[in-house]
C-alpha positions, 0 to 999 in steps of 0.5 A: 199245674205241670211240674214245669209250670211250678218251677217256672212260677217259683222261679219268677217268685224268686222263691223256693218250697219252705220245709218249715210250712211243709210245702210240697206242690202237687204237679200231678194234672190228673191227680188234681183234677181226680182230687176235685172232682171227688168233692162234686162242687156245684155250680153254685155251691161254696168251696174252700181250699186250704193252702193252695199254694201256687193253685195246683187244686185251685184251678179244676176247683174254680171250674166247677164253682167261682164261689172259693175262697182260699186260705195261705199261710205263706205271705210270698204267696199271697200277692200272687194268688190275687193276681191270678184269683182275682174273683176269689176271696183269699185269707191271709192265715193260718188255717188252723187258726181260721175261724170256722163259724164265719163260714155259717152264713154262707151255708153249706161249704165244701172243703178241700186242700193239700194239708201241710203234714206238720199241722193236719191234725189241728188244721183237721180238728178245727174244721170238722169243730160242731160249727163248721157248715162243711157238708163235705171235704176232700184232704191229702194228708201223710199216709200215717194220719190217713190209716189212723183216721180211718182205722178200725177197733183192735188196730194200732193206728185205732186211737183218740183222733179216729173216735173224735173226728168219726163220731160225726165224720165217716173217713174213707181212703180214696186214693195212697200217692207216692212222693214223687207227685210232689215237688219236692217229693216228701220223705213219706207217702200220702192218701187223699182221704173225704170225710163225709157227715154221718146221717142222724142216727148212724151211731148210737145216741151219746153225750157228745162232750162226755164222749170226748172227755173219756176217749181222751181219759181212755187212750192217755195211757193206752197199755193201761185197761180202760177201767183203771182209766175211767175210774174216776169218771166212769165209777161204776166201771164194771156195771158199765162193762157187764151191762154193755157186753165187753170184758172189764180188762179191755183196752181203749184200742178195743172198743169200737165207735159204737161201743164207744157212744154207747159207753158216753150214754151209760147208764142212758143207753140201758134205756130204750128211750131216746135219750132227748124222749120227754117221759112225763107230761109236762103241763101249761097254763092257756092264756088270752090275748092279755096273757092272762091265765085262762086254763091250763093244758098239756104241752103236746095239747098247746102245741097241737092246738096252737094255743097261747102259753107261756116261755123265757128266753135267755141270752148270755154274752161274754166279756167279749159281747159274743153272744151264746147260741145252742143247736138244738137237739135232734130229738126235739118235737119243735126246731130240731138242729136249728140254733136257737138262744142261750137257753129257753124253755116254757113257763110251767103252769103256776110260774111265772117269767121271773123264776122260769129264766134263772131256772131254765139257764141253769138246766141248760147251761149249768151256770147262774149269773144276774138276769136282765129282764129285756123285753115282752113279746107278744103271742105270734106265729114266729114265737110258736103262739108263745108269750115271751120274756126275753132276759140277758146275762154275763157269763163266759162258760163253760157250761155244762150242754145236756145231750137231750137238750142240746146238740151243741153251742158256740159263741157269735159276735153280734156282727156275724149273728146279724150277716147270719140270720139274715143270709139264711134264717133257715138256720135258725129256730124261728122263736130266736130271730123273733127275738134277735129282732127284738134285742136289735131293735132295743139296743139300737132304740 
C-alpha cells in the first residue's frame, strides 16, 4: 500500500497507528514487493503472515499463493482484513502465542511478516519451536535483533538467542531499512532478515535439549568464564575444554556454533560414531503367524529379511487428553524424522510384551507410570512385520528425550492427530498410524 493508501484507510477506520502494539505500516511498494518474493511461495504452497495489518505484504503475498492465513492482534483491524481477505483465513491473536503445531497438517509453510519490535523474540522463538513445519521465513525485525541473530562468535551481539535459533535456523541479513519506509517512522532502524532449515548434518551432532540448557547457563553472566558457569552441569570442565581444543578461561561469546554442538555432545563427540550408531547387536526372537516363538536372529537379520518378531508401543496422554509423539531421530535405520508414539521399541529375545513396555517408556522418556495394555496387532506390512502390543499411560512430563533416539516431541490433541494423519500420513512412522487406527477404533467401539 502507498502511504496515501494508509492514510486514507486509516482514517476511514477512524484509527491511528497503536505504540503499544509496535504498529509501523510499511508504505514502501517496492519494498513489499521485494520482501515477498524472497520467500518464493508457490503457486500452490501455504504461507502465513504475522501481523499484516492493513496488508501492505498481504497483497504481493496473495498473488503468488491464495492458500494464507493471517494472524492480527489489533481487534480494530480484523474486521476489515475479512473484508478485503475474504478467501484468506484470518486468526484473531497474538502470534506469540499461536499455536504452531496446528500448522502440521498443512504441511510445509512459509512464514513472513513486519514483526512488532517489542515482542520479535517471543513471536520468533515460537515459530522456529521443533514443531512448527515452516520450511521458510522472511521477518523485518529492529536492526539490533537482526545483527544478533546473525552474529558471529567473539562479537557483542553473539549471544543465547544467536545459538538457540541458529542450531536449527541459518539467519542471513537481506536488506537494512531506514525509518522513513514506515508510517509512522520508527525511532530505530530495521533489516529484513530469512531464516532457512539447516540441512541434516551442517552442524556437528548434539543433544539439542542439553544445547539449550547450558548456552542459557553460559550467557546468564556473560563476564564470568564459562567453566565457572558450567561446573554444575558440565563437571568435567576442563577435560571438555582440553579434549575439544578451546582455552579452559573462555568466555560463552567466544565459542562458535559448532563448538558449541560439540561442547552439548561431550564426552560423545570424542566418538567417531553417530551419536544414534547402535554399536552392539541386538537380538529377536522369529516368531510364526500365531506369534509364537519359532528362532531367534539379529535385528539387521529381521529387518533385511522381513521376518516377524516382536515390538511395544506406548502412548501417553496428559491430564489434558493430549497425546505425546516423538520425532524420530535422524540416525535411525527405520523411519528417520518421522513422528511416531510415545515411546516404542523391540521385544528382546526371551521378553515378553509386558516387561519390554514399562522398560522402553523409561528409556525413551525417562519416566514410569501405570500401563494399560490396549490391544495385539498382528504382524503386517504397515507394522514392519511386527507383532505389536500397544499400551497406554497418564503422565504430564517432562521427560528426558535421548538424542540417539529421538529429534524431539510435543504433545497433540487427539483432533488435531486425527486432521493430521489423515492430511499427510507422510509425516508420520507408518507402525504408529497402524496403531492411531487401532486406538481410534477401540475408543469409538
Amino acid at each position: 500500500m502507498k502511504l496515501s493508501d494508509i492514510q486514507a484507510t486509516l482514517q476511514a477506520l477512524h484509527t491511528s497507528p497503536t505504540k503499544s502494539l509496535g504498529q509501523n505500516f510499511l508504505h514502501d511498494q517496492n519494498l513489499a514487493d521485494w520482501t515477498v518474493e524472497q520467500l518464493d511461495i508457490q503457486p500452490d504452497e501455504p504461507w502465513v503472515e504475522i501481523g499484516p495489518g492493513l496488508g501492505s505484504l498481504t497483497d504481493f503475498a496473495l498473488k503468488r499463493s491464495p492458500h494464507g492465513t493471517l494472524i492480527e492482534k489489533d481487534d480494530r483491524l480484523i474486521d476489515y482484513l475479512h473484508e478485503k481477505y475474504p478467501t484468506l483465513q484470518i486468526v484473531h491473536g497474538d502470534a506469540s502465542q499461536f499455536d504452531v503445531r496446528s500448522l502440521l497438517p498443512g504441511g510445509p509453510v512459509k512464514i513472513l511478516g513486519n514483526l512488532p519490535y517489542y515482542i520479535s523474540s517471543q513471536i520468533l522463538f515460537n515459530f522456529t519451536a521443533e514443531a512448527c513445519p515452516a520450511n521458510g521465513m522472511v521477518f523485518t525485525l529492529q536492526r539490533e535483533l537482526a545483527e544478533r541473530l546473525a552474529a558471529n562468535s567473539g562479537s557483542k551481539a553473539f549471544g543465547s538467542p544467536t545459538l538457540l535459533i541458529g542450531l536449527r535456523w541459518k539467519v542471513q541479513i537481506l536488506k537494512m531499512l531506514p525509518p522513513t519506509v514506515f508510517l509512522p517512522a520508527p525511532q530505530v532502524e530495521s533489516a529484513v532478515v530469512s531464516l532457512t532449515p539447516r540441512a541434516s548434518g551442517e552442524l556437528p551432532d548434539c543433544d539439542r535439549s542439553r544445547f539449550s540448557k547450558l548456552v542459557k547457563l553460559g550467557f546468564s553472566q556473560r563476564r564470568k568464564q564459562l567453566g565457572n558457569l558450567l561446573s554444575q552441569a558440565l563437571p568435567r570442565w576442563k577435560d571438555a575444554a582440553a579434549e575439544l581444543g578451546f582455552q579452559n578461561t573462555v568466555r560463552a561469546e567466544a565459542l562458535s556454533l559448532e563448538q558449541w554442538c560439540r561442547l552439548s555432545a561431550w564426552p560423545a563427540a570424542k566418538s567417531d560414531l553417530p551419536l544414534g550408531q547402535d554399536s552392539h547387536g541386538e537380538q529377536f526372537d522369529i516368531v510364526d503367524q500365531n506369534d509364537c516363538v519359532i528362532g531367534k536372529t539379529s535385528r539387521k537379520e529381521a529387518h533385511e529379511k522381513q521376518l516377524r518378531h516382536r515390538a511395544v508401543h506406548v502412548f501417553i496422554f496428559n491430564s489434558k487428553g493430549e497425546l505425546f509423539l516423538q520425532k524420530r531421530s535422524r540416525w535411525k535405520d527405520v523411519a528417520p524424522l518421522l513422528w511416531d508414539s510415545s515411546a516404542a521399541g523391540h521385544v528382546a529375545s526371551g521378553d515378553d510384551y509386558n516387561e519390554t513396555a514399562p522398560r522402553e517408556l523409561e528409556e525413551e522418556l525417562g519416566v514410569s507410570t501405570p500401563l494399560t495394555s490396549v490391544a495385539h496387532i498382528a504382524a503386517c506390512p504397515a507394522t514392519g512385520n511386527e507383532f505389536v502390543a500397544l499400551f497406554s499411560g497418564i503422565h504430564d512430563g517432562p521427560f528426558t528425550l535421548p538424542p540417539a533416539e529421538i529429534e524431539c516431541g510435543d504433545w497433540f490433541s487427539p483432533e488435531l492427530l486425527q486432521q493430521w494423519t489423515l492430511s499427510r500420513p507422510q509425516d508420520f512412522a507408518s507402525g504408529f498410524l497402524e496403531c492411531w487406527k487401532i486406538w481410534q477404533t477401540s475408543k469409538n467401539s
